[in-house]
N, C-alpha and C positions, 0 to 999 in steps of 0.2 A: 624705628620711628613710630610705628603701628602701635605698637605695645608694650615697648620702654620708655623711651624720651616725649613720646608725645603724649604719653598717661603722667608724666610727675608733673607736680606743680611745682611752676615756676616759682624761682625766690623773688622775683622783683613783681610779676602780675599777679603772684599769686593764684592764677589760672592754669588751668591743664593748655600746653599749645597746642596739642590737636582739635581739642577744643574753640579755641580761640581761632584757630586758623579756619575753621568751619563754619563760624561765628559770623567774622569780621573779615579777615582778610580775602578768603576767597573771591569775594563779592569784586574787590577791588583790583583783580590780575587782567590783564591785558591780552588781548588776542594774540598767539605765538605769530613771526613774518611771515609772510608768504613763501617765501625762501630760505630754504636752511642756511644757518651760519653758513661760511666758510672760511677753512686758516686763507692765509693770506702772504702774500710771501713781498716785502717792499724789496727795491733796488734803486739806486742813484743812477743814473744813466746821462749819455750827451747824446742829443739829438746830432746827426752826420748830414755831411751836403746832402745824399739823396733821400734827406725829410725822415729816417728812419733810424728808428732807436735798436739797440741789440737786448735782448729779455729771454734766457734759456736756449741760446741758440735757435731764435728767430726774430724775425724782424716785423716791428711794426712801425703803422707810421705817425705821425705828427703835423701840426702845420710849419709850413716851410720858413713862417717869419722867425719861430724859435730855434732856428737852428744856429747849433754850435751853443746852446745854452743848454745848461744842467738841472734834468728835470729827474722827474720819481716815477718809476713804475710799481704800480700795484698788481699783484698775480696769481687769481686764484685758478682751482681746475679749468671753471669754462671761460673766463674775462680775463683781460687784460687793461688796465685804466692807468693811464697817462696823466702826471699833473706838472703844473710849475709853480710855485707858490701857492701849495694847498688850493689851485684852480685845478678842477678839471675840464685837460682840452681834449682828449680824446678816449675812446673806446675800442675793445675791438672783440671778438671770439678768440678765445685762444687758440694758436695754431696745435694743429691735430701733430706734426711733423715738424723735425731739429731744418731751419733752413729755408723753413714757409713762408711767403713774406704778407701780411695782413695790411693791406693798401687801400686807403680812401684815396679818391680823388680832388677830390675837394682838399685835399692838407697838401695840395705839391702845388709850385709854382704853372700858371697859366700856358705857360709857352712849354713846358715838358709834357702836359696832358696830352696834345695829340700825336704825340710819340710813342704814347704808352699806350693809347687806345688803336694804335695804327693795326689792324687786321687784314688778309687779305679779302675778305669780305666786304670790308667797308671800301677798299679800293674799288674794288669791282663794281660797288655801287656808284660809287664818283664817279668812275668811267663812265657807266652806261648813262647817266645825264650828257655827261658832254655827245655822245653820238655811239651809234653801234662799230664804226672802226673802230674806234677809242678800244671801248668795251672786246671787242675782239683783238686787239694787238696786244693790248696790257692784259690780257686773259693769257695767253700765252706768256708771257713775263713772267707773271705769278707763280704760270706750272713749270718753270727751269726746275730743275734739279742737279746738284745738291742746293743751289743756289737760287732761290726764289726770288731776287729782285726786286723786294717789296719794299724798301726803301729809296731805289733811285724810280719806281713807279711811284711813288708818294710825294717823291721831285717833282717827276714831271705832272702830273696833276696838279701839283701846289701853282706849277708856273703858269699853268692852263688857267686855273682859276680868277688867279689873283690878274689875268694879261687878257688875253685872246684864248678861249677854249676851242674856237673854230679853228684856228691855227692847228694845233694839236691832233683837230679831230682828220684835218687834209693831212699833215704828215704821216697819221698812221692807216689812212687809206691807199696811202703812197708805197707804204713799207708793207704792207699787205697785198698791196696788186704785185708787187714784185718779189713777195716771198722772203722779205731779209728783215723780222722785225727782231729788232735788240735796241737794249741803251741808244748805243750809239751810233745807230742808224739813225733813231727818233732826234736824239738830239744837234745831230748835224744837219737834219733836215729841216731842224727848226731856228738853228745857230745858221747858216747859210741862206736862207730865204727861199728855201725850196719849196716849204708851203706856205708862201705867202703866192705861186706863180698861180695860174688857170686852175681849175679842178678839174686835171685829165690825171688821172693814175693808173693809167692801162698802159702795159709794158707791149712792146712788140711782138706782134706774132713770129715765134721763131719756127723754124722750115718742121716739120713734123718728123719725131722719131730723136731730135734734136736733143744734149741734155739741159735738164732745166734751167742752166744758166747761160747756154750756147747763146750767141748774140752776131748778127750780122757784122761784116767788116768796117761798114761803113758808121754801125753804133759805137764805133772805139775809135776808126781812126777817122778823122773829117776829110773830105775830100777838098783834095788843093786845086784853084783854078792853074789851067796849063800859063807855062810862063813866057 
């Protein structure tokens, strides 16, 4: 191009193009993008009940109104872009890993977001408004193991919320003076009207040396007047 093609004169300008391109055209090229090309790789996809498309063995998501409809994913190295009739609805980073799942919230329905955001952290915050039993009975919940109970804890808080949180907060003062906090201890105490009685949750003093569940006779069996 240096010194073949750009030295002969053209037949139709009758100009050398290197020339020419010196001349005139240079002047007229455009700033290169900010961003290099990149290939590009299209697929047809259907958006699935849980708002998410499959693209290379990963999942991204979409909004939930388009679901079960047939849309196009665009796929380069770092992006992933979502359309449905040459709209674009979504974006994403492309996942790094086969099985990643690339999830906005805002693209899922309202009533699955606080499922998906449920943490035992954010539990433990809930708790600790409603009261410190709270916060100390469902702290223990959390730490079970294998089985952390963070979803019948996300129960019982929902039910506290949306009812009586002072309810809640007497039954697990209740379940705490007396050493037996689980499920469903909390939920019988609140299913039977146990904290709704006095706010006394001090357990009997048992005789000393006693073990921790030892209990007088007369706490089990009630005594009968003579007949």
């Amino acid at each position: 191009m240096q010194e073949v093609a750009g030295q002969r004169v053209h037949g139709t300008t009758k100009q050398k193009p290197l020339e020419r391109f010196q001349t005139l055209e240079r002047a007229t090229l455009q700033a290169l993008p900010a961003t290099a090309y990149e290939a590009a790789t299209w697929k047809q996809v259907k958006l699935h009940r849980d708002c998410h498309v499959v693209f290379e063995n990963a999942y991204y998501s979409a909004p939930y109104r388009f679901v079960h409809d047939q849309l196009w994913v665009r796929g380069t190295a770092r992006t992933v872009q979502i359309y449905r009739d040459f709209e674009l609805i979504a974006t994403h980073s492309r996942a790094a890993q086969p099985g990643q799942r690339q999830t906005e919230l805002v693209h899922l329905p309202p009533e699955k977001v606080a499922g998906l955001t449920l943490t035992p952290q954010a539990c433990q915050e809930r708790a600790a408004r409603i009261g410190p039993r709270t916060a100390e009975a469902l702290a223990h919940l959390l730490a079970e193991r294998p089985v952390d109970r963070l979803r019948a804890v996300h129960h019982l808080l929902r039910q506290a919320e949306q009812g009586d949180a002072a309810r809640l907060e007497r039954a697990c003062a209740r379940a705490v003076a007396f050493g037996e906090i689980s499920v469903r201890t909390l939920r019988n105490l609140l299913k039977n009207g146990l904290a709704d009685g006095p706010d006394n949750h001090t357990p009997a003093e048992p005789v000393p040396g006693w073990p921790r569940f030892a209990r007088e006779a007369q706490e089990l069996v009630p005594l009968c007047p003579p007949r």
